[in-house]
ZAMARGU-4260 file (C-alpha; in steps of 0.2 Angstrom, whole numbers, plus 5000, padded with zeros to 4 digits):
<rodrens>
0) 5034/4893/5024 | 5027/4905/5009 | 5042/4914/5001 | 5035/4929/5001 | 5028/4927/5020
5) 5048/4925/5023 | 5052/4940/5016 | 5039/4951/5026 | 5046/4941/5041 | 5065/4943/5038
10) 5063/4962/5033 | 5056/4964/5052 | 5039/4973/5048 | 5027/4959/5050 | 5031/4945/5064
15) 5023/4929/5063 | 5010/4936/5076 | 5003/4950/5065 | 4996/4937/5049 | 4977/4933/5057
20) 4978/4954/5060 | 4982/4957/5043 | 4972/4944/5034 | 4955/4950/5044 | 4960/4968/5038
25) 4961/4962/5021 | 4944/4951/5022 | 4935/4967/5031 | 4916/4967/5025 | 4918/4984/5022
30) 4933/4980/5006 | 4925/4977/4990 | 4931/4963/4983 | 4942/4975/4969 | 4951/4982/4987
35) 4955/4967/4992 | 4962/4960/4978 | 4974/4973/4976 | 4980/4972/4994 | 4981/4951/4991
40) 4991/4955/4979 | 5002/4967/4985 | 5005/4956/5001 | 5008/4941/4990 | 5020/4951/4979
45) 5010/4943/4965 | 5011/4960/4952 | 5023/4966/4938 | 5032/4983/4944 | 5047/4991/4938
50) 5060/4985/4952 | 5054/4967/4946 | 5055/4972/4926 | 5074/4980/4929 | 5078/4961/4936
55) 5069/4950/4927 | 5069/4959/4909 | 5084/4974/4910 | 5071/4987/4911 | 5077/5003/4918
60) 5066/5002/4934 | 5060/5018/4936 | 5043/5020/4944 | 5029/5027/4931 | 5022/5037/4946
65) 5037/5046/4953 | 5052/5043/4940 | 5063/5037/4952 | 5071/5022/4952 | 5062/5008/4962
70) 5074/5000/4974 | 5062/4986/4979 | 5047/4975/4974 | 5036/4986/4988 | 5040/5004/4982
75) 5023/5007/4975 | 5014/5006/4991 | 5027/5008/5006 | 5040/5022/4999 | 5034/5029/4984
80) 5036/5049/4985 | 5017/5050/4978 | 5008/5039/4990 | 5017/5049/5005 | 5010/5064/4997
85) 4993/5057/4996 | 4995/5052/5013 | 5001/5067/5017 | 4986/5076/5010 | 4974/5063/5022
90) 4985/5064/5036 | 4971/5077/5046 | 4957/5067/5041 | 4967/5049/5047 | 4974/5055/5061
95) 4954/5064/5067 | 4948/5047/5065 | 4962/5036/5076 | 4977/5048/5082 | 4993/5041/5078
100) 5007/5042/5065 | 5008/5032/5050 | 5020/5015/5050 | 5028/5006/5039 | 5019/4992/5046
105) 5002/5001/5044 | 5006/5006/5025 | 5008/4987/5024 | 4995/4977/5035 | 4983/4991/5042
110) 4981/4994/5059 | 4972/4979/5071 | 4959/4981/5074 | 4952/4977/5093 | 4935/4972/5097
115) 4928/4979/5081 | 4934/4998/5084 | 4925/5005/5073 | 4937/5021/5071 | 4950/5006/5067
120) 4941/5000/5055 | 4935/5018/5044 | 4957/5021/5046 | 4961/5004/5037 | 4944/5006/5024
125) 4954/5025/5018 | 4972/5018/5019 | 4967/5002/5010 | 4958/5013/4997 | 4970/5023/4995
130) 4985/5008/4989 | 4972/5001/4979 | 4970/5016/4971 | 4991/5021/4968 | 4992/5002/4968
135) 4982/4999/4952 | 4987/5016/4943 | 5005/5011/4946 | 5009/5008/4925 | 5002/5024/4919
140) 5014/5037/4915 | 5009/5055/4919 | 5017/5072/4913 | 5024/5076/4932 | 5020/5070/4949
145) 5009/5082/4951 | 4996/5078/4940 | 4999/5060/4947 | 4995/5066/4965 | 4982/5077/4957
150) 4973/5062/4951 | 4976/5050/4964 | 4967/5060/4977 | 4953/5066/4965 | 4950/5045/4962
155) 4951/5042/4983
</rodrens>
């Protein structure tokens, strides 16, 4: 098995039954092809971040986004305090499109999607914009977090 498939599996968020729901997430026409490779990468683990530069190079492994420390590889895009925020801030609008409350497992994989629901599939399209977004901004260093919630949103 892929190492990093293990570590999803052995943390308990994604089961071996959840991989062909999150890969056709991740495939979804309606990605571009930038999207998608930022989700690849973040499922694959395959990208430098703080926690990673504290082990591998002594760095002090604070996150550039929300200047705290980042206490695993996924901080970015499952616990980071400014993606919550900007989750926050499209709470209403997800929760309009397909009630529910947003899961660890859905800031991960997306939600499945079930005979091409098309409410399912606007929800993943804005949660999947939005990592991409946070995801590929996560090295620049702003002035507070809120100038970095500020421009996350005004980019989604």
């Amino acid at each position: 098995m892929k190492p990093w498939k293990t570590k999803w599996e052995q943390e308990g968020v994604i089961t071996a039954s959840d991989w062909s729901s999150l890969w056709d997430n991740i495939h979804h026409y309606s990605l571009s092809q930038v999207v998608q490779s930022s989700l690849w990468e973040m499922i694959h683990r395959n990208y430098m971040c703080s926690y990673f530069a504290k082990l591998a190079f002594g760095q002090d492994g604070v996150c550039k986004l929300c200047s705290n420390e980042e206490m695993e590889r996924t901080h970015i895009f499952v616990s980071c305090p400014i993606i919550d925020s900007v989750y926050v801030y499209f709470t209403p609008l997800l929760n309009n499109i397909c009630p529910g409350g947003l899961t660890v497992k859905e800031k991960i994989m997306g939600i499945t999607v079930i005979d091409n629901d098309f409410k399912s599939i606007i929800r993943n399209y804005i949660t999947s914009t939005i990592k991409h977004i946070v995801f590929r901004n996560r090295n620049k260093i702003f002035s507070d977090a809120r100038a970095a919630i500020i421009i996350k949103i005004s980019n989604t």
